[in-house]
PLY file of the C-alpha trace (Angstrom):
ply
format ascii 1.0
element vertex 364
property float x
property float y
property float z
element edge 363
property int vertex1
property int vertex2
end_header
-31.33 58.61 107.53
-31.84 56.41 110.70
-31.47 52.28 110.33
-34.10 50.79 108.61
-34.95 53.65 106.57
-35.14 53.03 102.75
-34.29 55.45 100.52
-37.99 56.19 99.26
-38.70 56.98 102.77
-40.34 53.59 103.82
-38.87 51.55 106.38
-38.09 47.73 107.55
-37.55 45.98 110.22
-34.20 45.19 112.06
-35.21 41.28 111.59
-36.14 41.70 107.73
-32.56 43.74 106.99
-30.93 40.96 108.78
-32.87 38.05 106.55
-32.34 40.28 103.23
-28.09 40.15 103.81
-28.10 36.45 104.61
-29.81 35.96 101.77
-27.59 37.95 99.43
-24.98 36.12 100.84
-25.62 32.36 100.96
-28.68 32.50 98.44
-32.09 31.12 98.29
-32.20 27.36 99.01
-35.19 27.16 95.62
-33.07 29.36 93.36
-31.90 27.92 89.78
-27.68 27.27 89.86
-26.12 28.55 86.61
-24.57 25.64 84.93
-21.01 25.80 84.38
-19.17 26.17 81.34
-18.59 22.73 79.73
-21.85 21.99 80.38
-23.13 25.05 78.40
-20.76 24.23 75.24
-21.98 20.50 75.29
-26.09 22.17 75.41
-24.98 24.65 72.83
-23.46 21.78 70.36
-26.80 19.91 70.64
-28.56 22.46 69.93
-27.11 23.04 66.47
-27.31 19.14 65.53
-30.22 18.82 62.78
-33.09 16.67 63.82
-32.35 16.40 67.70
-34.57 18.08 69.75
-33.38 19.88 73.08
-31.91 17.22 75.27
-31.10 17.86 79.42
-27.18 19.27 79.30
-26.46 15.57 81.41
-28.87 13.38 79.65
-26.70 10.64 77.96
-27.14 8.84 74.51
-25.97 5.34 74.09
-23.81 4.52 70.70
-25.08 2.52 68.44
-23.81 -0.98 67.89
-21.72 -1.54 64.62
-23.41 -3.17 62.06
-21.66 -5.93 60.80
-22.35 -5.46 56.94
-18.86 -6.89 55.40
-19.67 -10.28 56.45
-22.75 -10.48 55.00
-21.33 -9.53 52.26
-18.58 -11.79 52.08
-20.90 -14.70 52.88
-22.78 -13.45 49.81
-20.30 -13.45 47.33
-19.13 -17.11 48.77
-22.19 -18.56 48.52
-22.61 -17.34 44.81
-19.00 -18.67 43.81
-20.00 -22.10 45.23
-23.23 -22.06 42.91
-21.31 -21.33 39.96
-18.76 -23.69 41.14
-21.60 -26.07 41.34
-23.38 -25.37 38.13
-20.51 -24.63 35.41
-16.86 -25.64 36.82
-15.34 -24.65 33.57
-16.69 -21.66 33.22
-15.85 -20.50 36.84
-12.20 -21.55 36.22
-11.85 -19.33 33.39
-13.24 -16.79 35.26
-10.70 -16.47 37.97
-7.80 -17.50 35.10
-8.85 -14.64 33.52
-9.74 -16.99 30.42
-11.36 -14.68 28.54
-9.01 -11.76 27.95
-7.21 -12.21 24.66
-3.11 -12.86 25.50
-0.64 -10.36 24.59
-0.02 -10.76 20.36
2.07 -13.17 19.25
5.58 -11.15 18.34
7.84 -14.20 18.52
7.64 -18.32 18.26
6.52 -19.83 21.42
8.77 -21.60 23.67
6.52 -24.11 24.76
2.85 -25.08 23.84
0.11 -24.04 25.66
-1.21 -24.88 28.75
-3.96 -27.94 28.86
-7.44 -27.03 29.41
-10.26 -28.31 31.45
-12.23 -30.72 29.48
-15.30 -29.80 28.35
-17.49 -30.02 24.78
-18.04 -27.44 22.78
-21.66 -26.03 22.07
-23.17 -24.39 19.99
-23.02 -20.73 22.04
-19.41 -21.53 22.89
-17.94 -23.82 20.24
-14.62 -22.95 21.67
-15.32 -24.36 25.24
-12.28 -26.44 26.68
-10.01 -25.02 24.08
-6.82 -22.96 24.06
-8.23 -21.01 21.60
-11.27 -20.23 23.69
-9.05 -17.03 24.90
-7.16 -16.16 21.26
-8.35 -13.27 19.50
-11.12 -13.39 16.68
-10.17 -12.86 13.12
-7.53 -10.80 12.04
-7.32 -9.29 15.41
-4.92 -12.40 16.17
-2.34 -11.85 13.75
0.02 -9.41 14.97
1.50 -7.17 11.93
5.49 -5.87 13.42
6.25 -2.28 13.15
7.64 -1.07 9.37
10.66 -0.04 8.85
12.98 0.83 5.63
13.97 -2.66 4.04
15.73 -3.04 0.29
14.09 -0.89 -2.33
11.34 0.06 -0.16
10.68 2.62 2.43
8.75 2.40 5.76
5.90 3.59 4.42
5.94 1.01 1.21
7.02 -1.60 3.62
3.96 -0.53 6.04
1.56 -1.21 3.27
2.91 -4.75 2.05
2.63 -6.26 5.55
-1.36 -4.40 5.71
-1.43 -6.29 2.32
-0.01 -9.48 3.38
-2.26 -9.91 6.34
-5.10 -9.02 3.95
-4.39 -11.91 1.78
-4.14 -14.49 4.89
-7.84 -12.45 5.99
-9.37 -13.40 2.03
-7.72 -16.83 2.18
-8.66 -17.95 5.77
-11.47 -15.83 7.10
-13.78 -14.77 4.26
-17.24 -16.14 4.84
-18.18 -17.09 1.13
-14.33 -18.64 0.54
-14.66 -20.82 3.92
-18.47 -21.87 2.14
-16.38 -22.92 -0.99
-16.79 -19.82 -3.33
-13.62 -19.27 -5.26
-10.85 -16.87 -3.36
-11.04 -13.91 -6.31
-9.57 -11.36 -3.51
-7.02 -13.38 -2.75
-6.06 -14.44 -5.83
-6.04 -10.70 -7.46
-3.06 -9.88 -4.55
-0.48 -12.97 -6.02
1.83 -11.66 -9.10
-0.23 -12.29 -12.29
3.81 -13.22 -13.60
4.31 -15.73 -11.28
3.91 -19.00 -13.83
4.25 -22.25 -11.16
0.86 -20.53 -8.44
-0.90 -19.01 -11.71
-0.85 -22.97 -13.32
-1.32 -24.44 -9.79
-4.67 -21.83 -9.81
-5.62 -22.89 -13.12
-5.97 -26.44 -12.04
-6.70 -26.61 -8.17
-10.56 -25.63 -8.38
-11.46 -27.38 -11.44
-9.07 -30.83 -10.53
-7.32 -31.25 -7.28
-4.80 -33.19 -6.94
-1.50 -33.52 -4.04
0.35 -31.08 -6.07
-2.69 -28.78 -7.28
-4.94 -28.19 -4.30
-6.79 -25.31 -3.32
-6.17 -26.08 0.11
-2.59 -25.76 0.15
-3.45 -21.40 -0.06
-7.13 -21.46 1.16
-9.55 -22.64 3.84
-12.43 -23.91 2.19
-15.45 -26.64 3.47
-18.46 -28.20 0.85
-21.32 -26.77 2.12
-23.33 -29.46 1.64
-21.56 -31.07 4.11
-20.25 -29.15 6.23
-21.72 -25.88 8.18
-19.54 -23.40 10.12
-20.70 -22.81 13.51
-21.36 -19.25 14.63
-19.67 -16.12 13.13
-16.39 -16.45 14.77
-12.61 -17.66 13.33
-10.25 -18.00 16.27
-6.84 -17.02 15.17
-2.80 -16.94 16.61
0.45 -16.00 14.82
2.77 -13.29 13.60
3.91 -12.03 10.72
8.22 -11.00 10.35
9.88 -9.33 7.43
13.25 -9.05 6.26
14.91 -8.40 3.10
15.04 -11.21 0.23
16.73 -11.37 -3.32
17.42 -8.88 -5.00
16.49 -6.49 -2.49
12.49 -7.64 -2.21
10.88 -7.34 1.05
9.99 -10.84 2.14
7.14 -11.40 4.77
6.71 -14.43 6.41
3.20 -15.25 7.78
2.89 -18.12 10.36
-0.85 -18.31 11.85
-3.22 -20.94 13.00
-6.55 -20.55 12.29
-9.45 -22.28 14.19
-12.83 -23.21 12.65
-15.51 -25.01 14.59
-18.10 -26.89 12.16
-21.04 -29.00 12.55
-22.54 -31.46 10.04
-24.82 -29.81 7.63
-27.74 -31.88 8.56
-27.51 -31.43 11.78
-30.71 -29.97 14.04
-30.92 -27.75 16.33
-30.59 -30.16 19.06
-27.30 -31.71 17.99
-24.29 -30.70 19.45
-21.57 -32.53 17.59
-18.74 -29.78 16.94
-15.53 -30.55 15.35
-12.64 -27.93 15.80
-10.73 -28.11 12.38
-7.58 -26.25 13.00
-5.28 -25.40 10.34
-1.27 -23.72 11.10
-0.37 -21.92 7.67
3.14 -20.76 7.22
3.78 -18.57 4.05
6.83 -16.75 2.51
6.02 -13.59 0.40
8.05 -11.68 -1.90
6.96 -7.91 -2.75
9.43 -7.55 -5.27
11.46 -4.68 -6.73
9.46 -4.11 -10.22
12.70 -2.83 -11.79
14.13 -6.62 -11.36
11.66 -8.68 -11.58
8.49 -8.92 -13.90
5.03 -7.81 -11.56
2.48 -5.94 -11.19
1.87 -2.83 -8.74
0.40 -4.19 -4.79
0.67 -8.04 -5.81
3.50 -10.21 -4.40
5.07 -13.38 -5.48
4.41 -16.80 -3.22
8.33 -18.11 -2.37
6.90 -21.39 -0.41
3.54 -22.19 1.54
3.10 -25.08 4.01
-0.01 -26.14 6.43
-0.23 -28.85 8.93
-3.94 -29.79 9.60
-5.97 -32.00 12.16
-9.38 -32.77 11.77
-9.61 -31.42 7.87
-10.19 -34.94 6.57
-7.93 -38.18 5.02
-7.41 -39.45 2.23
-7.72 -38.19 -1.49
-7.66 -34.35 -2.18
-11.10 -32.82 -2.70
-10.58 -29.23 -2.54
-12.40 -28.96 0.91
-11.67 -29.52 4.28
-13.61 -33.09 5.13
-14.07 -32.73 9.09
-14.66 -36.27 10.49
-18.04 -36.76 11.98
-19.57 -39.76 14.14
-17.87 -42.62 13.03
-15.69 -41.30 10.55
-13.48 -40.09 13.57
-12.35 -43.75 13.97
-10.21 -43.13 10.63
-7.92 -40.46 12.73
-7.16 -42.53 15.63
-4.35 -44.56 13.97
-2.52 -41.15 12.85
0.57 -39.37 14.31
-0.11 -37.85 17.56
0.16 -33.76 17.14
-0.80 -31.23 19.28
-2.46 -28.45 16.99
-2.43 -25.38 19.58
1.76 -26.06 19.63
3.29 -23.60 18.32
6.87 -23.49 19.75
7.63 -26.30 16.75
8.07 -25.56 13.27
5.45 -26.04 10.48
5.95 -29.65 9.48
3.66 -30.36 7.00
5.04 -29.41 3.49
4.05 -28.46 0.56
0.69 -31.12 0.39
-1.23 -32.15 3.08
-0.38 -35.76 2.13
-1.98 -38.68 2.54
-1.27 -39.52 6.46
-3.57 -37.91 9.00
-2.78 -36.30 12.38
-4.22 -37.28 15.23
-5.00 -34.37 17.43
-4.02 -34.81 21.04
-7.10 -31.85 22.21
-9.12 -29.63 19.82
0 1
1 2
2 3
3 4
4 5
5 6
6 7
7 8
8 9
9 10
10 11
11 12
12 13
13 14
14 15
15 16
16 17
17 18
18 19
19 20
20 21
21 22
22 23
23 24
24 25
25 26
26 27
27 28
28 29
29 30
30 31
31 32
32 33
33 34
34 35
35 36
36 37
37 38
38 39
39 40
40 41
41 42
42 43
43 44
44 45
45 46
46 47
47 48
48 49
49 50
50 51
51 52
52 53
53 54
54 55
55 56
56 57
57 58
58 59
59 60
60 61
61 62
62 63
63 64
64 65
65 66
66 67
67 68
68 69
69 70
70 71
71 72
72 73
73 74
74 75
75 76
76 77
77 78
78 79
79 80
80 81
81 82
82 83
83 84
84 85
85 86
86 87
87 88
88 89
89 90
90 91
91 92
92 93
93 94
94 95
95 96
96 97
97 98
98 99
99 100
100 101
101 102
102 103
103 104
104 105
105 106
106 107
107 108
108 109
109 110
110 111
111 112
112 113
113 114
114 115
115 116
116 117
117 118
118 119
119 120
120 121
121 122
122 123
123 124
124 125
125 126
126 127
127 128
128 129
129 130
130 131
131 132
132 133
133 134
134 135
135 136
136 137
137 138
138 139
139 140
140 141
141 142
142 143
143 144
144 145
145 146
146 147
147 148
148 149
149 150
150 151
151 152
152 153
153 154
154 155
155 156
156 157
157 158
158 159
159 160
160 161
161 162
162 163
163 164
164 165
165 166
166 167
167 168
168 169
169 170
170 171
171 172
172 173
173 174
174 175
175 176
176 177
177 178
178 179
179 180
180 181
181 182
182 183
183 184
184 185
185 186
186 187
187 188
188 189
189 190
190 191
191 192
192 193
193 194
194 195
195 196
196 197
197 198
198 199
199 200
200 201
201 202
202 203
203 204
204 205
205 206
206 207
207 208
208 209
209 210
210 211
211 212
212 213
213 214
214 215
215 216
216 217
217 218
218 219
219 220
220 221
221 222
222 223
223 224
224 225
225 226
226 227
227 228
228 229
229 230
230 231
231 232
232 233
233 234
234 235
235 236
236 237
237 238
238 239
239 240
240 241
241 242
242 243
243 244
244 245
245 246
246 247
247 248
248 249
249 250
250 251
251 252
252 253
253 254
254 255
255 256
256 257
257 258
258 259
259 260
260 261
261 262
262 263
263 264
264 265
265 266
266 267
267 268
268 269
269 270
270 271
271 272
272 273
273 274
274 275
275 276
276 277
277 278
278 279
279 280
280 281
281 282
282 283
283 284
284 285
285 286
286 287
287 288
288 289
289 290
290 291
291 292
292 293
293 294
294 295
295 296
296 297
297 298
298 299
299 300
300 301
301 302
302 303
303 304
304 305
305 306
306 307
307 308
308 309
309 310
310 311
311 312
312 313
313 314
314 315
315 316
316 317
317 318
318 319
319 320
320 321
321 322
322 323
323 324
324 325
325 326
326 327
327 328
328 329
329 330
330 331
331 332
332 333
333 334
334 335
335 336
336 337
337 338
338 339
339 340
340 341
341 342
342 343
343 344
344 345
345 346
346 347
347 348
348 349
349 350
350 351
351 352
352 353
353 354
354 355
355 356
356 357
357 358
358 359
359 360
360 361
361 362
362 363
């Protein structure tokens, strides 16, 4: 095979061999360069991004700018705090005093009385407004009952169901709707010892003919509905009730609770706003008795003492009702001892009668 000569048989020329092995060797000057390896990974990982259509291997994509959402939000929220700043003080107060979570139950007396509150008047959707008791517990959710435990002739379970028993008396005394509207305490009643002559004679007499000494209001909450009207459905309440054993081995239970009871005057409209805050502090001793020494009768207990200090219940002489002071009859309170209703850290000073001197309530 001479020079020149393919291997079919046909031949070139000397100056076409030549061109064809400087080609092979430094390429075609129009021929595609293979791209190198990065450059094939980065083409490959576009590739398999959803949504992006095939991009050059060196195109370039700007990155988007941040969005600055968190300050808009923060401006946001500002702005609305200022509006509700603007629009209801008091209630924006309590809302970052956390005002309107119920404190921890009362399990001991108070060292000191409760903070002051911003001043504002209370209405009829929030007859609590600008009161400590805005933030107590409703009902009988604010008396805290202690744990039971074995005391005198009774076990923990017996002792368990005297204090349920106890608070269920200060529940018919205080918070029953038809007994705070002046109907006559029957549940109450049917829990004191039937035996026990000095509260079954002081019953006897304190609906029919009050008096100092014989006054339903020394054991029960009660206002003349023709005078009176509670307002909303709602009986703020604080205190405790302790045990420990008595004479004779009897449990004793003492019950120490203020009760808070906003009222409006029964002819009042719809319009009117005037709300009184009668608050009442009760403090009763209780004697569940051991029936083999003394004379009583199965799930009743006998009264040892009962004392109630009261601000804006009424003056003067006993009615059997609660008299609220209304317009001008709130004159008649100013010249009274100064007392601070929501203090608790002092001891029930009222006795055994409301009397005939009137507190004056520093805040209701």
């Amino acid at each position: 095979m001479g020079a020149g000569t393919e291997p079919d048989g046909s031949s070139r020329s000397d100056e076409e061999w030549e061109r064809f092995l400087r080609e092979s060797v430094e390429g075609v000057a129009d021929a595609p360069k293979e791209p190198s390896a990065r450059a094939r990974a980065v083409a490959k990982r576009l590739r398999a991004e959803p949504g992006r259509g095939p991009e050059g291997w060196r195109s370039h994509t700007p990155a988007r700018p941040k969005r600055r959402t968190g300050w808009y939000v923060v401006g946001l929220l500002a702005a609305l705090v200022l509006l509700v700043m603007a629009l209801a003080p008091g209630r924006a107060v309590d809302l970052f005093a956390g005002a309107d979570s119920p404190p921890p139950g009362e399990t001991a007396r108070p060292t000191q009385a409760p903070p002051a509150e911003p001043a504002q008047r209370p209405t009829r959707e929030e007859p609590f407004r600008g009161s400590p008791a805005a933030s107590w517990a409703s009902g009988a959710a604010g008396i805290t009952v202690p744990k039971a435990g074995a005391v005198g002739w009774m076990s923990a379970a017996e002792v368990e169901r005297a204090l349920a028993r106890s608070r269920d008396f200060l529940v018919e005394s205080g918070l029953d709707r038809g007994v705070l509207r002046g109907d006559r305490p029957e549940k109450a009643i049917a829990l004191i010892n039937p035996h026990q002559k000095d509260i079954q004679d002081l019953l006897k007499t304190a609906f029919r003919s009050p008096s100092e000494k014989s006054d339903p209001l020394l054991l029960f909450s009660r206002f003349q509905p023709s005078r009176t009207h509670l307002v909303g459905d709602v009986v703020k309440t604080r205190g405790r009730l302790t045990y420990r054993e008595g004479e004779r081995g009897a449990l004793q239970v003492t019950a120490d609770v203020t009760f808070v009871y906003p009222v409006t005057p029964a002819d009042a409209g719809d319009d009117d706003n005037e709300i009184v805050r009668t608050i009442v502090r009760r403090e009763l001793v209780l004697s569940w008795d051991d029936p083999g020494k003394v004379i009583t009768e199965p799930g009743t207990f006998s009264i040892v003492s009962y004392k109630y200090d009261m601000t804006n219940g009424g003056c003067g002489a006993p009615t059997g009702y609660f008299i609220p002071p209304f317009g001008t009859d709130r004159r008649a309170t100013e010249a009274g001892t100064e007392v601070d209703p929501y203090d608790r850290s002092v001891p029930v000073g009222q006795g055994e009668s409301s009397g005939g001197e009137c507190g004056k309530a520093t805040r209701s």
